[in-house]
C-alpha positions as CSV (number, residue, x, y, z in Angstrom):
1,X,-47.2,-66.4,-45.0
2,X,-46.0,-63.4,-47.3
3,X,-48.8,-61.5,-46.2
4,X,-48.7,-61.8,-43.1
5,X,-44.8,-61.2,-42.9
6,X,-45.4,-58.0,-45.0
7,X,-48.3,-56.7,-42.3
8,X,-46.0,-57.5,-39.5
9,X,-43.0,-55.3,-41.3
10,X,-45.3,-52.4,-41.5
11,X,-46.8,-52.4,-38.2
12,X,-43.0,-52.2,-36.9
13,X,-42.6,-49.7,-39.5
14,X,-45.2,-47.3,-38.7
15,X,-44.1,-47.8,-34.5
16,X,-40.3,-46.5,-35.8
17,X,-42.0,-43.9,-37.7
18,X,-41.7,-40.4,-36.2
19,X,-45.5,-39.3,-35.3
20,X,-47.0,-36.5,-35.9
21,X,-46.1,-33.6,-32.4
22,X,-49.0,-33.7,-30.1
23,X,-50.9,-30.4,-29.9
24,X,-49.1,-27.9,-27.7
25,X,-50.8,-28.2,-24.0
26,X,-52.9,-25.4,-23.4
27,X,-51.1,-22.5,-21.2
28,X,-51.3,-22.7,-17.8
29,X,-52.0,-19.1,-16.5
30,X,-50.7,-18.4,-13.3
31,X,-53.1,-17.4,-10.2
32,X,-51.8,-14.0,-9.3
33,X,-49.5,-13.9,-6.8
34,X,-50.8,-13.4,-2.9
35,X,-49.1,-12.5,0.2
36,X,-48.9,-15.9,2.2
37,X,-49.5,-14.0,5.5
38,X,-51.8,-11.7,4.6
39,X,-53.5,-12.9,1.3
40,X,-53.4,-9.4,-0.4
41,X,-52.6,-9.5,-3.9
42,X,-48.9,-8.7,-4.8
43,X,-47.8,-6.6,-7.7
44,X,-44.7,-4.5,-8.8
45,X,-44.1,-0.9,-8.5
46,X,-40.9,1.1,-8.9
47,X,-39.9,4.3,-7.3
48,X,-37.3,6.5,-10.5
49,X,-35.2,9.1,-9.2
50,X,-33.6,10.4,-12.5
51,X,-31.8,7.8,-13.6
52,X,-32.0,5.3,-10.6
53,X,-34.7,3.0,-11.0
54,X,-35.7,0.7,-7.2
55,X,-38.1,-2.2,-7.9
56,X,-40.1,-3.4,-5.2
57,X,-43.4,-6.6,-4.7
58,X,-45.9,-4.9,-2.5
59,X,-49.0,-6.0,-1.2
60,X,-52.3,-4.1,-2.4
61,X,-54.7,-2.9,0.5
62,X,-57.4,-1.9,-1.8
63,X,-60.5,-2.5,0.5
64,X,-61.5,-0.5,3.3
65,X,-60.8,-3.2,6.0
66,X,-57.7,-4.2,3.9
67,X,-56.6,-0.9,4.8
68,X,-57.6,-0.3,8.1
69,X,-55.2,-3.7,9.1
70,X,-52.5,-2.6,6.9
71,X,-49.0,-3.9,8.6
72,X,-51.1,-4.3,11.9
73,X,-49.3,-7.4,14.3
74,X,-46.3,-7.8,11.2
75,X,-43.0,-8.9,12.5
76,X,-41.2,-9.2,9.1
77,X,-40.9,-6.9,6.2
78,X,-38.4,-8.0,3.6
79,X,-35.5,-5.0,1.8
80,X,-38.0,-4.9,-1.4
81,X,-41.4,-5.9,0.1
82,X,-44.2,-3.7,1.0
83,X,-47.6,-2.5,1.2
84,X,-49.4,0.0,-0.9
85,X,-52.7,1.5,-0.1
86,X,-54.6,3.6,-3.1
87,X,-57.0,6.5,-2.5
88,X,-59.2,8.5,-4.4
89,X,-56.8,11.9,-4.8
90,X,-58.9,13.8,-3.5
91,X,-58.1,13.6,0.3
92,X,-55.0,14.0,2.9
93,X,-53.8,10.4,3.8
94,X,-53.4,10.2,7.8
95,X,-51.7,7.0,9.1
96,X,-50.8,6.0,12.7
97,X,-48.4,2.9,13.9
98,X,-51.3,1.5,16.1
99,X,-50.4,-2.8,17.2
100,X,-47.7,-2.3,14.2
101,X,-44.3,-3.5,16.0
102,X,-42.3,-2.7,12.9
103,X,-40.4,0.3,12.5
104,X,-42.0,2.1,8.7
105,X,-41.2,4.3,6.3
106,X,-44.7,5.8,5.3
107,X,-44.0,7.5,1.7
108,X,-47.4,9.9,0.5
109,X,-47.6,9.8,-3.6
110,X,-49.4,13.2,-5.2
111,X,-52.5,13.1,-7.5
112,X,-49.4,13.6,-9.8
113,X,-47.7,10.4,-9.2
114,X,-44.7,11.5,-7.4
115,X,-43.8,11.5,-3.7
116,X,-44.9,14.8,-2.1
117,X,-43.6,13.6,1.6
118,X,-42.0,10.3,3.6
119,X,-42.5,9.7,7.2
120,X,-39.6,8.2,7.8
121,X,-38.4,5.7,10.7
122,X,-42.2,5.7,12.0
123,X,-42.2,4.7,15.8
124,X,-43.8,0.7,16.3
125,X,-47.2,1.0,17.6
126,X,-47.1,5.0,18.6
127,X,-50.6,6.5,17.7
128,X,-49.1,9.9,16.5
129,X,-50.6,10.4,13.2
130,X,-48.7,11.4,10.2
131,X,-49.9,12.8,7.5
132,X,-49.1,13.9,3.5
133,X,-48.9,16.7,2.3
134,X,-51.7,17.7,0.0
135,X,-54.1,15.3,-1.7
136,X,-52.5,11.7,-2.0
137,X,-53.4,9.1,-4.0
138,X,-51.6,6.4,-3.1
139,X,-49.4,5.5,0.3
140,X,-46.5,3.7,0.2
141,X,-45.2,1.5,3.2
142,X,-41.4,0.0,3.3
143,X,-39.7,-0.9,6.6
144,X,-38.3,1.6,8.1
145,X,-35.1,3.3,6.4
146,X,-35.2,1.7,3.3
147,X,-35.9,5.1,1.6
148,X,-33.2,6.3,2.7
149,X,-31.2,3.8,2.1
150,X,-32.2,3.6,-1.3
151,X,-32.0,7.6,-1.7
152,X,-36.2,7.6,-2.2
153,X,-36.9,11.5,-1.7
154,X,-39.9,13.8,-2.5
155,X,-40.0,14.4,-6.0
156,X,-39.4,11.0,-7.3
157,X,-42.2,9.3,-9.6
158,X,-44.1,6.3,-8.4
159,X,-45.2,3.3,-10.5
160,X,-47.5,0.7,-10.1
């Protein structure tokens, strides 16, 4: 009976025991983060005018049909949302508002990194190209007078 009163004392034992911490669970890495309208991967970027610093999430049109749609058919465009579309440097970007109904501002980056021009206020769905100035290798879409608003001018650096 002893025995069997001692085995029942350490079975209640080792149950009040503290137990060794389970193994961490594995990290879960996040899917990266996609536009829910247009699917396009999302990713940071920040416009630095001397000592002001704007953060924005913008949509990457990397491919060539990617960029040919752009902000085509669009209705919304949040304050620090957009879309960027990067070139190879070595060409003028040309864009047009063609079945875009949202007003754009349509900022050119240089091979350099900083903003050599902005079409700003761009007219919904004109087909008036504009155009940067020089060789660009990245475009910039916001809606329409947020650089402005923000104080975005030529000369500020572009990150991404």
């Amino acid at each position: 009976m002893r025995t069997i009163l001692l085995s029942a004392a350490l079975a209640l034992c080792a149950a009040c025991s503290p137990q060794p911490a389970a193994e961490a669970a594995p990290a879960v890495t996040k899917p990266a983060a996609v536009h829910p309208v247009s699917g396009l991967k999302i990713v940071p970027l920040t416009v630095t005018n001397g000592k002001k610093r704007h953060s924005f999430r913008v949509e990457v049109a990397a491919s060539q049909m990617e960029q040919a749609r752009g902000l085509m058919f669009r209705t919304q465009l949040g304050p620090d949302e957009g879309m960027i579309f990067p070139r190879d440097g070595y060409s003028q970007a040309s864009f047009w508002m063609k079945n875009t109904p949202l007003s754009l501002d349509i900022i050119f980056v240089g091979t350099d990194g900083r903003i050599s021009n902005i079409a700003a206020n761009t007219v919904p769905y004109s087909l008036q190209s504009v155009s940067s100035e020089g060789m660009a290798s990245l475009v910039l879409e916001l809606r329409g007078g947020r650089a402005a608003e923000l104080g975005i001018v030529a000369g500020d650096k572009v990150e991404w």
